[in-house]
C-alpha positions as CSV (number, residue, x, y, z in Angstrom):
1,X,4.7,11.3,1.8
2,X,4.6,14.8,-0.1
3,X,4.4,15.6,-3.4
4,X,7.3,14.9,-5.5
5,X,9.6,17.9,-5.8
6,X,9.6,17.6,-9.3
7,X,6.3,17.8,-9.8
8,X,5.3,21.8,-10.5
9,X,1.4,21.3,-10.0
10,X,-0.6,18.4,-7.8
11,X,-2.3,16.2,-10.3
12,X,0.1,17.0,-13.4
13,X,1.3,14.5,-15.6
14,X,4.7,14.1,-16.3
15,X,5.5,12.6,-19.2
16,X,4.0,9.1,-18.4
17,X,3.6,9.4,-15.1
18,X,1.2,11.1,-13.0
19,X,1.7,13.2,-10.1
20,X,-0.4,12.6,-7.1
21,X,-2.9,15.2,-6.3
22,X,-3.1,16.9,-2.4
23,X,-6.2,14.4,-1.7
24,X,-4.2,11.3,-2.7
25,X,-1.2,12.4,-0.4
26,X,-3.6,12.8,2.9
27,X,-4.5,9.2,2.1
28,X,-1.2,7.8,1.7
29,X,0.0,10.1,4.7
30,X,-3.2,8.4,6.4
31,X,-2.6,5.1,5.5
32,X,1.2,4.7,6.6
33,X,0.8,4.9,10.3
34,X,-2.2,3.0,10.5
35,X,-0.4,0.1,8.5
36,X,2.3,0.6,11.4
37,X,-0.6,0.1,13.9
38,X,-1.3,-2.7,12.8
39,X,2.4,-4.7,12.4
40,X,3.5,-3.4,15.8
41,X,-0.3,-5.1,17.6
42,X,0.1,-8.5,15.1
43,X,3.6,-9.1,15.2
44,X,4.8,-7.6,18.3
45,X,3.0,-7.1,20.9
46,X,0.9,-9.9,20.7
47,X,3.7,-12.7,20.0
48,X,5.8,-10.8,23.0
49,X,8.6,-9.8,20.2
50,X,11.6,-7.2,22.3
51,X,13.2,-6.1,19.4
52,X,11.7,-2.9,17.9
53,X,9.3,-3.4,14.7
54,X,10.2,-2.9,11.3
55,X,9.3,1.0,9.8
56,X,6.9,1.4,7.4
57,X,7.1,3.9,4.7
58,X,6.7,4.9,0.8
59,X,7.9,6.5,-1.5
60,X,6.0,7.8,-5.0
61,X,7.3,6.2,-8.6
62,X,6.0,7.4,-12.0
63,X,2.5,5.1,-11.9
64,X,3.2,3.4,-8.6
65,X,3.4,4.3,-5.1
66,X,6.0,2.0,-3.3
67,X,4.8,0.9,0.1
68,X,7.4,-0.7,2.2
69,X,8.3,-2.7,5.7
70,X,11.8,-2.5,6.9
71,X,14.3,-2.7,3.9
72,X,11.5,-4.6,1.8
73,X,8.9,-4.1,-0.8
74,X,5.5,-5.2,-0.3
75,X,2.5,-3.5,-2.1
76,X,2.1,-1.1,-4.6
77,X,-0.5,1.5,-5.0
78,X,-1.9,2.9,-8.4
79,X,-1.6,6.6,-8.0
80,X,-4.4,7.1,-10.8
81,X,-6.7,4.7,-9.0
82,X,-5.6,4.3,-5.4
83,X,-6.0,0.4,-6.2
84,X,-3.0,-1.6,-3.9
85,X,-1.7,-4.6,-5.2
86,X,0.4,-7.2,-3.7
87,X,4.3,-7.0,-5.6
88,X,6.1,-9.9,-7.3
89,X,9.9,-8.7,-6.4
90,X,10.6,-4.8,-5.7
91,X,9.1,-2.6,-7.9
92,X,7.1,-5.6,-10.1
93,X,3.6,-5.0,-9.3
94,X,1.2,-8.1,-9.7
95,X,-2.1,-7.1,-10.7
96,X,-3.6,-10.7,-10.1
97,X,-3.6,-9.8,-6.1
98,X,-5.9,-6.5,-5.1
99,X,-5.6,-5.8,-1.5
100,X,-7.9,-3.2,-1.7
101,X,-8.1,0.9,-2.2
102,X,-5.9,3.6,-0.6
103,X,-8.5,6.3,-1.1
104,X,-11.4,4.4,0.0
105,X,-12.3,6.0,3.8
106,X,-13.4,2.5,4.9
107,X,-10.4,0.7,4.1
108,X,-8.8,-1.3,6.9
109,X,-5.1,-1.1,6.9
110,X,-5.0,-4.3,9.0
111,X,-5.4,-6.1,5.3
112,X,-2.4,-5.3,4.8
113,X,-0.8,-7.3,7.5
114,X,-3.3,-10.1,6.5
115,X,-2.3,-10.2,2.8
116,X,1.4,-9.6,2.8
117,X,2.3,-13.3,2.2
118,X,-0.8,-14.8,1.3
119,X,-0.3,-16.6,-2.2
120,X,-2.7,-17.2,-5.3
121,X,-5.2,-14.6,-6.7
122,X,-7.0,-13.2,-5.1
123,X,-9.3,-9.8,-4.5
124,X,-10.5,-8.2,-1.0
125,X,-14.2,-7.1,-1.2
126,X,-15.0,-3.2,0.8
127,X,-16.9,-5.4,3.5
128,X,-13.8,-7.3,4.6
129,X,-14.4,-10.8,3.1
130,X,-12.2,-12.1,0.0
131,X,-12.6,-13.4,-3.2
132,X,-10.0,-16.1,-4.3
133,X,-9.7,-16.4,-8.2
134,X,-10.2,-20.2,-9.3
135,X,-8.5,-21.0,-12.5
């Protein structure tokens, strides 16, 4: 993903959005294909699938940076924070599920994979482990 060709400097606002800075593009642009990595060693190669895996990609919103599988919405990034959170239909963003940060150098995008379905609260921890909310 680029910056927005809109947007006339990295790291503007725009009325009230924000415009993603050239650090917070490398990590989306690093993120994507390691997100791909892992769908195409989970869900095809290890379960034998022949049909070719679903595309990953994104696209940036005012606030939100869309990440997608196939013709789907499934997490949302905070372009302020680089926080990812699980989505409750396209474009609804549900703060109760953190998968974790974009811009964090550590961050595993096999969680992804992991946490696309996974129901409830919850929030992942930078070590790997998982904290599920109790009401």
């Amino acid at each position: 993903m680029t910056i927005p060709a809109n947007a006339t400097q990295a790291g503007q606002m725009e009325g009230n959005g924000f415009t993603p800075t050239e650090s917070q593009c490398a990590a989306f642009d690093a993120l994507l294909p390691l997100w791909q990595e892992a769908v195409n060693k989970r869900h095809y190669v290890s379960e034998g699938y022949t049909h070719p895996a679903d595309q990953v990609h994104g696209h940036y919103g005012k606030k939100y940076a869309r990440l997608d599988i196939g013709g789907s919405g499934a997490f949302m990034v905070e372009i302020g924070t680089g926080s990812i959170f699980a989505i409750k239909g396209y474009g609804k963003v549900d703060l109760k599920k953190n998968v974790g940060n974009a811009y964090d150098p550590n961050f595993d995008a096999a969680v992804l994979v992991r946490d696309r379905f996974r129901h409830g609260r919850f929030t992942n921890h930078p070590d790997g482990s998982y904290a599920k909310d109790v009401l």
